[in-house]
Residue frames as qw, qx, qy, qz and C-alpha x, y, z in Angstrom:
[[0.401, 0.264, 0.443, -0.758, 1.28, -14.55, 10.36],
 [0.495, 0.329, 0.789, 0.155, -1.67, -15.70, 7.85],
 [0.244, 0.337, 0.457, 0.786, -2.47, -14.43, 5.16],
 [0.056, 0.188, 0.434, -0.880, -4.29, -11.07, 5.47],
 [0.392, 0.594, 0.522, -0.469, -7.61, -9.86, 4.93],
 [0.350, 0.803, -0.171, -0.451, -6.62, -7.53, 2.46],
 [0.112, 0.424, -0.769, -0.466, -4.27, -9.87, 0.39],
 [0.299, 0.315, 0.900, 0.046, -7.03, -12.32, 0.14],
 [0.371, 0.737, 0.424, -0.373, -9.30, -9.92, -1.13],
 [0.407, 0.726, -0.390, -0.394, -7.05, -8.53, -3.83],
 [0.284, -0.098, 0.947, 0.112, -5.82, -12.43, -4.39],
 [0.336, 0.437, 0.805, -0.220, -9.43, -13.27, -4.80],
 [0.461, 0.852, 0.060, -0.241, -9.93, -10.36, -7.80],
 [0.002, 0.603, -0.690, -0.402, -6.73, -11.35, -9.44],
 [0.332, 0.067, 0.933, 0.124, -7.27, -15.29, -10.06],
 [0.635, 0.370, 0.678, -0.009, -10.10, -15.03, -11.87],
 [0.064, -0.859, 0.330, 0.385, -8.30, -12.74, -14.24],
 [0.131, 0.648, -0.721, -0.208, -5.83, -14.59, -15.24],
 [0.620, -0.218, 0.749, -0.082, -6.94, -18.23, -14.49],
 [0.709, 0.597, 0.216, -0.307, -8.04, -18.55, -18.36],
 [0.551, 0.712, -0.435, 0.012, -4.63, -17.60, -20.15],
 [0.055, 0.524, -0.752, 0.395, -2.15, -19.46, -17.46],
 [0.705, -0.165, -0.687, -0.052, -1.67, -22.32, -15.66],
 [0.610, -0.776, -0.158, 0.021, -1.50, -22.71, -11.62],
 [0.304, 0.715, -0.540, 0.323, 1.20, -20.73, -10.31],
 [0.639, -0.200, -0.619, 0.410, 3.41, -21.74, -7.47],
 [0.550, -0.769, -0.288, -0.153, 2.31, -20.38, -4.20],
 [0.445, -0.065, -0.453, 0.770, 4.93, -18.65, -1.33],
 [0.191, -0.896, -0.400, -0.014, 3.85, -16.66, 1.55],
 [0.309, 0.601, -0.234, 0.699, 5.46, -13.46, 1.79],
 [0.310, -0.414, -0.549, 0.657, 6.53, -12.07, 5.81],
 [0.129, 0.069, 0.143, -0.979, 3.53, -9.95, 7.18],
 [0.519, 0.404, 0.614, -0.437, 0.85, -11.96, 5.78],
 [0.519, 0.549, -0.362, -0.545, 1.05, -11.81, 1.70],
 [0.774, 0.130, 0.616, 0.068, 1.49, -14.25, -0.89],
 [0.045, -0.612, 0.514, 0.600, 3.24, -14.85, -3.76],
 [0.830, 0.425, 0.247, -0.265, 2.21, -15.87, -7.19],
 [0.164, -0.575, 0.702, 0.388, 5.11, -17.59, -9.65],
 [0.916, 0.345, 0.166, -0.121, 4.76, -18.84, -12.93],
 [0.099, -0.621, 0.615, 0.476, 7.75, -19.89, -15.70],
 [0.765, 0.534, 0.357, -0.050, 7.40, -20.69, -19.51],
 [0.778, 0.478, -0.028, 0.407, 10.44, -21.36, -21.12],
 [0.488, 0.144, -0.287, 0.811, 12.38, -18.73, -20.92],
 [0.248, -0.543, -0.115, -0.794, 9.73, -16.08, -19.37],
 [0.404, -0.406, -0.809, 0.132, 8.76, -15.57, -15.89],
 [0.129, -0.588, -0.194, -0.775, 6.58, -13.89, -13.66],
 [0.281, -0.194, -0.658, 0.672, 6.04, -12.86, -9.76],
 [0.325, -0.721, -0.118, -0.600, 2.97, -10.99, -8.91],
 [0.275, 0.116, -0.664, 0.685, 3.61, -10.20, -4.62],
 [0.523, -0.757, -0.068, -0.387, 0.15, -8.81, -2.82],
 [0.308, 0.252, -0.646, 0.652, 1.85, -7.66, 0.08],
 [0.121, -0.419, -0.859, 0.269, -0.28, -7.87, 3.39],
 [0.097, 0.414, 0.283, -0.859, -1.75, -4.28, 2.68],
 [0.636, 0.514, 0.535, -0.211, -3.14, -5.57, -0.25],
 [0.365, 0.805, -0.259, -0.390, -0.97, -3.97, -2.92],
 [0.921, 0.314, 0.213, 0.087, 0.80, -5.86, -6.07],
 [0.063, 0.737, -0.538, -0.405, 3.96, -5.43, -7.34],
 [0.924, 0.285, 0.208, 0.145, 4.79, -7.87, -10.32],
 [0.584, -0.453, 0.612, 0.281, 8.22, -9.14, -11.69],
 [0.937, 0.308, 0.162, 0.040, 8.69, -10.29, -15.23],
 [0.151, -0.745, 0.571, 0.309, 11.83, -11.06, -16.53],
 [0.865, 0.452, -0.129, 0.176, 13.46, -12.72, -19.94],
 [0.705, -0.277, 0.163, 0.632, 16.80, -13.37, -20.60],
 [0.410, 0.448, 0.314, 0.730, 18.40, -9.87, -21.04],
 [0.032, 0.397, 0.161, 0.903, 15.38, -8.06, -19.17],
 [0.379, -0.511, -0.718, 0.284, 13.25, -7.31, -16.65],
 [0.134, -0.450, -0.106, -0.877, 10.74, -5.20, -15.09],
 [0.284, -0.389, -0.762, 0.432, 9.25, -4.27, -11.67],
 [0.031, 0.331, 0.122, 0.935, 6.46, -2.32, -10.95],
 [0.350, 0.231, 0.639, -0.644, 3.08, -1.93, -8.43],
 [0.006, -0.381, -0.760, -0.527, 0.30, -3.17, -10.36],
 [0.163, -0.027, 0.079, -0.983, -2.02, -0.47, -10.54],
 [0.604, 0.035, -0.157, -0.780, -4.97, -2.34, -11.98],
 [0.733, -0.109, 0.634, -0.219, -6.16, -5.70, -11.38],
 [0.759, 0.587, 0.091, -0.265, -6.75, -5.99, -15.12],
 [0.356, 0.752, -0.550, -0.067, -2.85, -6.05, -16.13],
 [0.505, -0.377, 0.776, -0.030, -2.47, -8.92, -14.51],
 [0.792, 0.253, 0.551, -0.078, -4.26, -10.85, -17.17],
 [0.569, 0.764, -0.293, -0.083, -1.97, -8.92, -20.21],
 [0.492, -0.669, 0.519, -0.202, 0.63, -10.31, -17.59],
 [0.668, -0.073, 0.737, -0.070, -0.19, -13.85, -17.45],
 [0.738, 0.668, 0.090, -0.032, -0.81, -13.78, -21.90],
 [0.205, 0.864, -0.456, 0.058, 2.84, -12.49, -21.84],
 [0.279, -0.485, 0.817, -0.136, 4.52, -15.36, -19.49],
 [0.702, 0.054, 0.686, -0.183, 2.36, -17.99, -20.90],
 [0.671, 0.596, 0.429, 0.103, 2.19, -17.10, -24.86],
 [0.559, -0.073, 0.197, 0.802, 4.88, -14.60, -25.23],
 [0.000, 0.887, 0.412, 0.207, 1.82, -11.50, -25.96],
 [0.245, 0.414, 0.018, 0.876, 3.10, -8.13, -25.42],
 [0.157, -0.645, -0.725, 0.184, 1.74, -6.38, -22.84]]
């Protein structure tokens, strides 16, 4: 199906978020109607998911570690993208 209402709308408050620290990610649509954001810097990457109900889960993983969780706030996405793109702590 296309993308939904709701993941465009939380899409559409994420990008402009993050579009400052990070480059474009790579697009995938997720089944149901989401999309998937994907970046990778060096050894660091990240997955943010808006599933078609509009909710986020993000991905990051080094070598060694990883971590999955629902993003709660729009706002973490941009400690997010500082972390996969500059190595920042979030």
């Amino acid at each position: 199906p296309p993308l939904s209402d709701a993941a465009r709308k939380r899409a559409a408050a994420i990008v402009p978020l993050i579009a400052d620290v990070i480059p474009l990610p790579h697009l995938a649509p997720v089944p149901g109607g989401g999309m998937q954001f994907e970046w990778s810097c060096g050894e660091r990457s990240l997955e943010l998911e808006i599933r078609p109900d509009g909710s986020v889960v993000y991905l990051r993983s080094q070598p060694g570690s990883f971590e999955e969780q629902t993003l709660r706030a729009d706002e973490v996405a941009h400690d997010l993208a500082d972390w996969v793109s500059h190595g920042q702590s979030s």
